[in-house]
KOLPA-886443 format. One record per atom (N, C-alpha, C, CB): x, y negated, z; residue in three letters; atom name; residue number from 1. Coordinates in Angstrom, 3 decimals. Glycine has a CB too. Layout:
BEGIN
SITE        xx        yy        zz  resn  name  resi
SITE         X         Y         Z   ALA    CA   NUM
...
REM end
This chain:
BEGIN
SITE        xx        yy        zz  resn  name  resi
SITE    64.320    44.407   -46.490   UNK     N     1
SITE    64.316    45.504   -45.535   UNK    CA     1
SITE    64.487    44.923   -44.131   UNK     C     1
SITE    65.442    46.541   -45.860   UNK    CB     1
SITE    63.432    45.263   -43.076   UNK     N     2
SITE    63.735    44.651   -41.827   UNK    CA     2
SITE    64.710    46.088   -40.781   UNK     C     2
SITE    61.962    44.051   -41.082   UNK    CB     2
SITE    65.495    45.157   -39.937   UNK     N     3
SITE    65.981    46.495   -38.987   UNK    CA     3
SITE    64.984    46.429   -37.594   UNK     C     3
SITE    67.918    46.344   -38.441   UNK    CB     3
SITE    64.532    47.458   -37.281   UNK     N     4
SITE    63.786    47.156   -35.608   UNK    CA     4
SITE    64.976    47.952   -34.246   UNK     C     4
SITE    61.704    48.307   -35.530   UNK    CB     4
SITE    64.492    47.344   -33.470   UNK     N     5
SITE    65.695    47.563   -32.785   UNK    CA     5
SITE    64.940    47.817   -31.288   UNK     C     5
SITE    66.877    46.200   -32.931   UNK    CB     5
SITE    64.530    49.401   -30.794   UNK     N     6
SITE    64.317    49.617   -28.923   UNK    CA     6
SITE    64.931    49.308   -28.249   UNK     C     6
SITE    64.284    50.659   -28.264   UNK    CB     6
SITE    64.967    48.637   -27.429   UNK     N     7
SITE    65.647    48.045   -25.786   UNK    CA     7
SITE    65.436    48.399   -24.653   UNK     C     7
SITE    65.419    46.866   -25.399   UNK    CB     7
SITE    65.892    48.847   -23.665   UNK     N     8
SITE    65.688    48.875   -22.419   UNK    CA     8
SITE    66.813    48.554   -21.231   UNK     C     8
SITE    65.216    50.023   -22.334   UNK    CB     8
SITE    66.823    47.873   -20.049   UNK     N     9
SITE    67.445    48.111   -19.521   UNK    CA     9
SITE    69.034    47.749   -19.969   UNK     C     9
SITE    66.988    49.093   -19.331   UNK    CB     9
SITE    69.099    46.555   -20.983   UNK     N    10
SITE    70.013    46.121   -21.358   UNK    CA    10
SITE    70.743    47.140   -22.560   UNK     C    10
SITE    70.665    45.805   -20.193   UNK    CB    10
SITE    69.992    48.356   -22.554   UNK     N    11
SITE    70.720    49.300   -24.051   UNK    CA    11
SITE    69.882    49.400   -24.923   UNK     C    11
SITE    71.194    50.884   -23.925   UNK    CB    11
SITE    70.568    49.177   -26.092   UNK     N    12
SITE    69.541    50.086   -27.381   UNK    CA    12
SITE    69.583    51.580   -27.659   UNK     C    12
SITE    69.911    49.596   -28.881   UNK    CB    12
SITE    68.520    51.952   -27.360   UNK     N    13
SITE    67.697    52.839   -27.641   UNK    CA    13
SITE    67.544    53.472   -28.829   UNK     C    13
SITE    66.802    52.456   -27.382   UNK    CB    13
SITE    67.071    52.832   -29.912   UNK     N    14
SITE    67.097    53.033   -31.324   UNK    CA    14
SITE    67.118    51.914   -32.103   UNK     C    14
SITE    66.088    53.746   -31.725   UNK    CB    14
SITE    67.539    51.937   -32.991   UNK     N    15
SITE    67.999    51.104   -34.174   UNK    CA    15
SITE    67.721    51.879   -35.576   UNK     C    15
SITE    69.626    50.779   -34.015   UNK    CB    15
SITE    66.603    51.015   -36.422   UNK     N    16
SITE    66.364    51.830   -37.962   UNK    CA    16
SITE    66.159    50.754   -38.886   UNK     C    16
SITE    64.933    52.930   -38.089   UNK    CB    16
SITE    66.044    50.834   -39.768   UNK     N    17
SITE    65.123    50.210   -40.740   UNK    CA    17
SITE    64.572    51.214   -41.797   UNK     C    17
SITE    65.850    49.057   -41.459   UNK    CB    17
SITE    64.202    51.957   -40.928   UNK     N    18
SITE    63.168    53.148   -41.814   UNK    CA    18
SITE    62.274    53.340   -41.146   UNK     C    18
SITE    63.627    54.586   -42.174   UNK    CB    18
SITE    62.178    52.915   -40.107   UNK     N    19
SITE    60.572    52.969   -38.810   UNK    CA    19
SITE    59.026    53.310   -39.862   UNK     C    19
SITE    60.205    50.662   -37.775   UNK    CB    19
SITE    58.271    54.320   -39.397   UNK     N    20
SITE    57.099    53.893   -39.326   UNK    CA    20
SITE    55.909    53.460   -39.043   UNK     C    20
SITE    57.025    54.029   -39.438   UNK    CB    20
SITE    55.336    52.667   -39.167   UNK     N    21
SITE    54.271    52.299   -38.162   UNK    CA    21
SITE    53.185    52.381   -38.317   UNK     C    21
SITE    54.238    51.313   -37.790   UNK    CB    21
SITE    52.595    52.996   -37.105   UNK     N    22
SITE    51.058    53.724   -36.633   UNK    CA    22
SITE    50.374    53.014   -35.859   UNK     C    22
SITE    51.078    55.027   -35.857   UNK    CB    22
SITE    49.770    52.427   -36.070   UNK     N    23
SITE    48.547    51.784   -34.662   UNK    CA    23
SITE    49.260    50.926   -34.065   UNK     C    23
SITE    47.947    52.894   -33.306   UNK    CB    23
SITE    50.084    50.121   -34.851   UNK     N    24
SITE    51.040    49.055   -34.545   UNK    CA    24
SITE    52.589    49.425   -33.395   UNK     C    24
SITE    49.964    47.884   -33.824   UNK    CB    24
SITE    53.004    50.651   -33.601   UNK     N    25
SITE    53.823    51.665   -32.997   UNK    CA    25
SITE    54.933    51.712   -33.794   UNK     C    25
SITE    53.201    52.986   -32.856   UNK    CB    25
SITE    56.168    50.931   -33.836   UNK     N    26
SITE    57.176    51.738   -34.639   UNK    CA    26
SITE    57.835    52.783   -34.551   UNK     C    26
SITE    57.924    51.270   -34.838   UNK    CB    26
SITE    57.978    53.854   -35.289   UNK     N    27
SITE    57.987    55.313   -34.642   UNK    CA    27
SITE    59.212    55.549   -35.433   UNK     C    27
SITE    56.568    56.480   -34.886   UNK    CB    27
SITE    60.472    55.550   -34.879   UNK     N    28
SITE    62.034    55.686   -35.471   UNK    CA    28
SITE    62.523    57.384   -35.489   UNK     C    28
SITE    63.242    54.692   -34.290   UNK    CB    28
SITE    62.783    57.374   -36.873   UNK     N    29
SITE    63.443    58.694   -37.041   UNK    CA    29
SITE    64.647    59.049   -36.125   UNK     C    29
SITE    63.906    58.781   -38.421   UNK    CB    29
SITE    64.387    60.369   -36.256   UNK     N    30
SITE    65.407    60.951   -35.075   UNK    CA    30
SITE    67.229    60.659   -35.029   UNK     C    30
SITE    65.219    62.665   -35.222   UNK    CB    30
SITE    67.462    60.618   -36.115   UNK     N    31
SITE    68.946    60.093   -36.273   UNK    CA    31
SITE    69.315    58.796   -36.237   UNK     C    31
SITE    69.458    60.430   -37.391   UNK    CB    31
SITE    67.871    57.974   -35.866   UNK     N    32
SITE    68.462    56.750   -35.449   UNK    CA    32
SITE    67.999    56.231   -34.109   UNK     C    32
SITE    68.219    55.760   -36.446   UNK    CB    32
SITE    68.008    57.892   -33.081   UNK     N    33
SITE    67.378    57.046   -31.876   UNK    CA    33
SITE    68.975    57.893   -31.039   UNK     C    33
SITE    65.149    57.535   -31.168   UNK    CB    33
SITE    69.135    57.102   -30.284   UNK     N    34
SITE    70.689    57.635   -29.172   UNK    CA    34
SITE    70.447    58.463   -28.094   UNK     C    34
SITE    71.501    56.356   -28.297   UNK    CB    34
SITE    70.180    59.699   -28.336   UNK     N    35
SITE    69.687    60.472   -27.160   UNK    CA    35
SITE    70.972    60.885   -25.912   UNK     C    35
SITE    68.992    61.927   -27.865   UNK    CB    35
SITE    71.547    60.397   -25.778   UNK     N    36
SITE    72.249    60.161   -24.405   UNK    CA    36
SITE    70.993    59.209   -23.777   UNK     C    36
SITE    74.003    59.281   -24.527   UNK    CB    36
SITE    70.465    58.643   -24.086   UNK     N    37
SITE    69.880    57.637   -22.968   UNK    CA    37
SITE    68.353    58.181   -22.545   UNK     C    37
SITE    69.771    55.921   -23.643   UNK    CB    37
SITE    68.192    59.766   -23.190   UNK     N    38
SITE    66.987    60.404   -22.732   UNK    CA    38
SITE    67.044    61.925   -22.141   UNK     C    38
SITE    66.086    60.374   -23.879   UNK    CB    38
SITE    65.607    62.032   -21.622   UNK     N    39
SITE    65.965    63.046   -20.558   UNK    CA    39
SITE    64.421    64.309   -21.173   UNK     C    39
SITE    65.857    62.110   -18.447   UNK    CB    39
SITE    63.904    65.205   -21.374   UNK     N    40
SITE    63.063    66.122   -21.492   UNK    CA    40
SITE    62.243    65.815   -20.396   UNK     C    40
SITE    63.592    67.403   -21.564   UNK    CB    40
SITE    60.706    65.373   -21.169   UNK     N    41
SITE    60.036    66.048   -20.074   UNK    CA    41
SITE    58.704    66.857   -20.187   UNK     C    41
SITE    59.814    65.102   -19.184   UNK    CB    41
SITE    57.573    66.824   -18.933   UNK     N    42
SITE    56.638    68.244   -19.324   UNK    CA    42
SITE    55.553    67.246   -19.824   UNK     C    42
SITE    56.051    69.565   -17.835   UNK    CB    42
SITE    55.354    66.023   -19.769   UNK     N    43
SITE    54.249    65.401   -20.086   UNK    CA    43
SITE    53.409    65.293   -21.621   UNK     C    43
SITE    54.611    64.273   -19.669   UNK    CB    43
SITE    52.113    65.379   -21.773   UNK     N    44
SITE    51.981    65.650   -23.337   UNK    CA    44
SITE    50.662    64.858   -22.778   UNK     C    44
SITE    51.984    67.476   -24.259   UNK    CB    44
SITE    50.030    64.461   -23.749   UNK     N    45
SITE    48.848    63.949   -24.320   UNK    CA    45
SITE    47.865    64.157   -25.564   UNK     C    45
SITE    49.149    63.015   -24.408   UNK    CB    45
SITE    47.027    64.151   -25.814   UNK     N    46
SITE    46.324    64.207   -26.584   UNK    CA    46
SITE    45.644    63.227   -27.778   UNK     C    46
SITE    45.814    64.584   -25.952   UNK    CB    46
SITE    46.246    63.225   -29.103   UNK     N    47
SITE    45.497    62.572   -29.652   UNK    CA    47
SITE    44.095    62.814   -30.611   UNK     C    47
SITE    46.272    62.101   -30.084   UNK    CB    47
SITE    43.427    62.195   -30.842   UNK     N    48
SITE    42.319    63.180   -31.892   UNK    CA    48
SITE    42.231    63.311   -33.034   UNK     C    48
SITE    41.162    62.986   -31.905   UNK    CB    48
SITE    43.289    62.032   -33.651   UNK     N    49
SITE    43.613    62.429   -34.853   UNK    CA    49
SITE    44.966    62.708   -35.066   UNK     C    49
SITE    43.212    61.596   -35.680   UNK    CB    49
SITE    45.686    62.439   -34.452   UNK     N    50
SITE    47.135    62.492   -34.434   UNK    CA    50
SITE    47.936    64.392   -33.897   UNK     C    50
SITE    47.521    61.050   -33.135   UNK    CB    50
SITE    47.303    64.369   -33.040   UNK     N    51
SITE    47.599    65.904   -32.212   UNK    CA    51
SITE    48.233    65.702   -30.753   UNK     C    51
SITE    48.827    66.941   -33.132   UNK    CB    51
SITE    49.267    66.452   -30.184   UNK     N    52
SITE    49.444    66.669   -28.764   UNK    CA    52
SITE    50.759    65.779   -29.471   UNK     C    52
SITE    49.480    68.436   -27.835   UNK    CB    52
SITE    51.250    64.499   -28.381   UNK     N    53
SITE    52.514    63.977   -28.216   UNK    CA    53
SITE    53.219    64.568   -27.146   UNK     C    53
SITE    52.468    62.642   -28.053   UNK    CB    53
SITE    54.581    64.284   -27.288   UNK     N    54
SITE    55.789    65.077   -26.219   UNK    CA    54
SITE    56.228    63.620   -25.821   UNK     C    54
SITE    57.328    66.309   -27.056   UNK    CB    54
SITE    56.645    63.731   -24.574   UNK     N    55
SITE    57.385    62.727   -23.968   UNK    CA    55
SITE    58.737    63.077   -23.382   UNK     C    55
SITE    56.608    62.192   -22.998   UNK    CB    55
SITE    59.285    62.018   -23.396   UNK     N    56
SITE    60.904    61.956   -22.950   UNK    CA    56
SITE    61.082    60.407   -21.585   UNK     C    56
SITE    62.081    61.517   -24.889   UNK    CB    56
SITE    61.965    60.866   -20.942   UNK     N    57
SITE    62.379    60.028   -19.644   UNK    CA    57
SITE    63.157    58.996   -20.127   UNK     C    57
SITE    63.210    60.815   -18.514   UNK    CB    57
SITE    63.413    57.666   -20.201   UNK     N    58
SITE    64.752    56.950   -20.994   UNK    CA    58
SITE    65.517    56.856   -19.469   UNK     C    58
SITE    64.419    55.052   -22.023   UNK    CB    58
SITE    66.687    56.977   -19.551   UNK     N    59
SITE    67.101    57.023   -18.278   UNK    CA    59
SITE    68.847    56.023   -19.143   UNK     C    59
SITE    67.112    59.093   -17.375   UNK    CB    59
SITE    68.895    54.427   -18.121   UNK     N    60
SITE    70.057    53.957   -18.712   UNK    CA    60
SITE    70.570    53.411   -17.313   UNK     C    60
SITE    69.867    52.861   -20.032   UNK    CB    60
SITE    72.020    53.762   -16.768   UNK     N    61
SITE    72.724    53.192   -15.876   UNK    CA    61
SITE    72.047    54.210   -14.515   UNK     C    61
SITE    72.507    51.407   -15.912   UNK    CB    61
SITE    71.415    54.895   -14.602   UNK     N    62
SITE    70.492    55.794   -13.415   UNK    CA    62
SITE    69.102    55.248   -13.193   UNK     C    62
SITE    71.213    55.759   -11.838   UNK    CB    62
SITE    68.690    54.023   -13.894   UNK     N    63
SITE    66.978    53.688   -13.973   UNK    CA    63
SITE    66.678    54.558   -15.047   UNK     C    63
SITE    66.418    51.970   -14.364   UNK    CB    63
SITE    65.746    55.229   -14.231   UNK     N    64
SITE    64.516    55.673   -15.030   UNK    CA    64
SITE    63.731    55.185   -15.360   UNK     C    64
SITE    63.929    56.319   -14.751   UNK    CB    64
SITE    63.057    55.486   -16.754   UNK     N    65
SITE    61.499    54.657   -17.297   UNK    CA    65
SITE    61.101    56.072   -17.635   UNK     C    65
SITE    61.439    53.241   -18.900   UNK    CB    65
SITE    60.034    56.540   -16.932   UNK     N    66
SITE    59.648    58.044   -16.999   UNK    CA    66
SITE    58.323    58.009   -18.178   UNK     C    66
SITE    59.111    58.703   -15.231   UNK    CB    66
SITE    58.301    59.109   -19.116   UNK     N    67
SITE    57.780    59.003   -20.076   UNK    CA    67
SITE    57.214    57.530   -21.019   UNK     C    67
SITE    57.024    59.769   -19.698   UNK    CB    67
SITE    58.807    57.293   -21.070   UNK     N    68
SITE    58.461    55.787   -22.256   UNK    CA    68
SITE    58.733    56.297   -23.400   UNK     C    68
SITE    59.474    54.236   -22.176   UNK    CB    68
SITE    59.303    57.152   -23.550   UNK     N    69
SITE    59.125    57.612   -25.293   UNK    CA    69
SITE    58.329    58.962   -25.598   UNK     C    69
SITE    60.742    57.921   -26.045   UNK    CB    69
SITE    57.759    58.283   -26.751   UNK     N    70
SITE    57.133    59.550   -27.380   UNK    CA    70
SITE    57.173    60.018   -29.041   UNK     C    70
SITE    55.701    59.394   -27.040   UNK    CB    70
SITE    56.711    61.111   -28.734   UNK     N    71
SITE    56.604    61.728   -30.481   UNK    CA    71
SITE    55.931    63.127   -30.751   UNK     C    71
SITE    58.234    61.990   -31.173   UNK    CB    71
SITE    55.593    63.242   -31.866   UNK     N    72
SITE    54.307    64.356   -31.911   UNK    CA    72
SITE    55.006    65.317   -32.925   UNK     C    72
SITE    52.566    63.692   -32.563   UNK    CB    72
SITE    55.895    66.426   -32.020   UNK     N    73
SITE    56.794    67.586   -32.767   UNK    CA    73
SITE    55.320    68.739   -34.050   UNK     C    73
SITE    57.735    68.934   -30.898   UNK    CB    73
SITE    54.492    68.165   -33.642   UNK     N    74
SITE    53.783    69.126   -34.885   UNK    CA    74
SITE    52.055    68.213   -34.932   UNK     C    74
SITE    53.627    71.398   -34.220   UNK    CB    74
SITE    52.271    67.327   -35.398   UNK     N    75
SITE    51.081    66.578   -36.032   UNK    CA    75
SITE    49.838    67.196   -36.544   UNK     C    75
SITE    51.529    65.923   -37.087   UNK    CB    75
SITE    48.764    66.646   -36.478   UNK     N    76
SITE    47.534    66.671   -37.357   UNK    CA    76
SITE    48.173    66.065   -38.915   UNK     C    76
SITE    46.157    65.569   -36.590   UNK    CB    76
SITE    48.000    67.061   -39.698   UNK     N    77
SITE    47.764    66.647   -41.050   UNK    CA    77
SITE    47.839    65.233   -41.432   UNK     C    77
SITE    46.568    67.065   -41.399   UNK    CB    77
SITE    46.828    64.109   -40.738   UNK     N    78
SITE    46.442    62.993   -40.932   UNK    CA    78
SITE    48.050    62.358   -40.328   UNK     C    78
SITE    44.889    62.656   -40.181   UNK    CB    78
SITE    48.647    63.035   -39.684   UNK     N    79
SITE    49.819    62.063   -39.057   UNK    CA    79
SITE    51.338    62.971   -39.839   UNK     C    79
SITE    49.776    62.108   -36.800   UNK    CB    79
SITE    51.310    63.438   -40.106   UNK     N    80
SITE    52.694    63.986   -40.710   UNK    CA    80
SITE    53.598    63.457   -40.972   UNK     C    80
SITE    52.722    64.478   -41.626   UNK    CB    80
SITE    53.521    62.337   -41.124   UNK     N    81
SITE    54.603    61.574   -41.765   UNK    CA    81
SITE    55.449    60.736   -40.338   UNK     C    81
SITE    53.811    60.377   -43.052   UNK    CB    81
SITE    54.915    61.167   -39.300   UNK     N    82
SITE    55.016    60.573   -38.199   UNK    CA    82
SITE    56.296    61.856   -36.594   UNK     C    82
SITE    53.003    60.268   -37.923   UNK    CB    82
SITE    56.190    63.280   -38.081   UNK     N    83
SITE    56.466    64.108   -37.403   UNK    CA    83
SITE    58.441    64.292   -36.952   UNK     C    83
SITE    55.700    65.186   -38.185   UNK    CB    83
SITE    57.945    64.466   -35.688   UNK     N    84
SITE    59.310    64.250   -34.937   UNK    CA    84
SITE    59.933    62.650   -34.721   UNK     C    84
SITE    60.421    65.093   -35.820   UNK    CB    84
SITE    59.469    61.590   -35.239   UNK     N    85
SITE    59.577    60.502   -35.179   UNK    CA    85
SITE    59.298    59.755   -34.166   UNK     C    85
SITE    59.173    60.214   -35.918   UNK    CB    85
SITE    60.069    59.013   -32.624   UNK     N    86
SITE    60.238    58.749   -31.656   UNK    CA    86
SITE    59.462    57.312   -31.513   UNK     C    86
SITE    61.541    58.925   -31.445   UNK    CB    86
SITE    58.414    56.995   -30.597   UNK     N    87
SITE    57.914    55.359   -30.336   UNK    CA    87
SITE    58.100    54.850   -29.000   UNK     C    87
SITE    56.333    55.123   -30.584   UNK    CB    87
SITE    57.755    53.744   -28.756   UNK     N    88
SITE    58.302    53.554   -27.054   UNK    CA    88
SITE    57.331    52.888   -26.525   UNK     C    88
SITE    59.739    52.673   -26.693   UNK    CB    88
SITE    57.113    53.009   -25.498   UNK     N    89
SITE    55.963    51.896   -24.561   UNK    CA    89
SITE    56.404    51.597   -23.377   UNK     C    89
SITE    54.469    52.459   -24.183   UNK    CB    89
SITE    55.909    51.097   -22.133   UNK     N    90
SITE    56.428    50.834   -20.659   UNK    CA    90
SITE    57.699    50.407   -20.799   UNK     C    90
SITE    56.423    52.049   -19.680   UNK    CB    90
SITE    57.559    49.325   -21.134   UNK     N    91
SITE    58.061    47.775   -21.051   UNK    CA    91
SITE    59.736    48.368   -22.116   UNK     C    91
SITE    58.374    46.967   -18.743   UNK    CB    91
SITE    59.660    49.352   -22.738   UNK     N    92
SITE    60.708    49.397   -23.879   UNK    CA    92
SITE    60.515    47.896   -25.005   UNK     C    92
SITE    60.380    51.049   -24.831   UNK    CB    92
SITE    61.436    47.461   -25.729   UNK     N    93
SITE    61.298    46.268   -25.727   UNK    CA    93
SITE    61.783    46.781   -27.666   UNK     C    93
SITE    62.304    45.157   -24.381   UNK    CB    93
SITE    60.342    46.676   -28.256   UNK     N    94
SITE    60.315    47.004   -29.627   UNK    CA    94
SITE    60.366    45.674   -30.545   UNK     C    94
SITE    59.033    47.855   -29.898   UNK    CB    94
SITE    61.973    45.002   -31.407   UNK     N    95
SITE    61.930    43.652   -31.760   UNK    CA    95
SITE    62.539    44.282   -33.007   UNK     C    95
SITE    62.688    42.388   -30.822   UNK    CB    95
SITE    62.136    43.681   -34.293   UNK     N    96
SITE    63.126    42.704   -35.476   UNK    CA    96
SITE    64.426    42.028   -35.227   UNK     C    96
SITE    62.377    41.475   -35.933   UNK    CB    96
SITE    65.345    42.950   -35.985   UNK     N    97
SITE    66.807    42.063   -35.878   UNK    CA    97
SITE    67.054    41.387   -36.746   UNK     C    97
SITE    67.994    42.679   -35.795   UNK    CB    97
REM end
């Protein structure tokens, strides 16, 4: 069993070893991501097989990284298994512990 471990800004973010991964994306269930270190926001995107993703602000020490996390609260069929499950990009720092 591997653990993966999000970084930013000197904090972790999330910590699992139940991640799943999509399009080379580890996408960490919700009880293992620390939401003190995130903020709501209005940004969404579109996928075509996946559906509309939601984004969140990581905000640690008062830096912001504005929409570095994401997750797709109601999936395409083809992604379900992915639903409500948090991934990170812009320079979040996704490693093996």
């Amino acid at each position: 069993m591997m653990t993966i471990r999000a970084t930013w800004n000197g904090a972790v973010l999330a910590e699992s070893d139940a991640t799943v991964v999509v399009e080379g994306n580890h996408y960490f269930p919700a009880e293992d991501v620390h939401d003190e270190y995130f903020e709501a926001s209005d940004a969404h995107t579109v996928c075509s097989w996946k559906g509309t993703a939601s984004y969140r602000t990581v905000v640690v020490d008062g830096a912001r990284n504005a929409d570095a996390a994401w997750y797709y609260p109601e999936p395409k069929d083809a992604a379900r298994e992915i639903t409500d499950l948090v991934a990170f990009w812009k320079g979040v720092a996704v490693d093996e512990v």
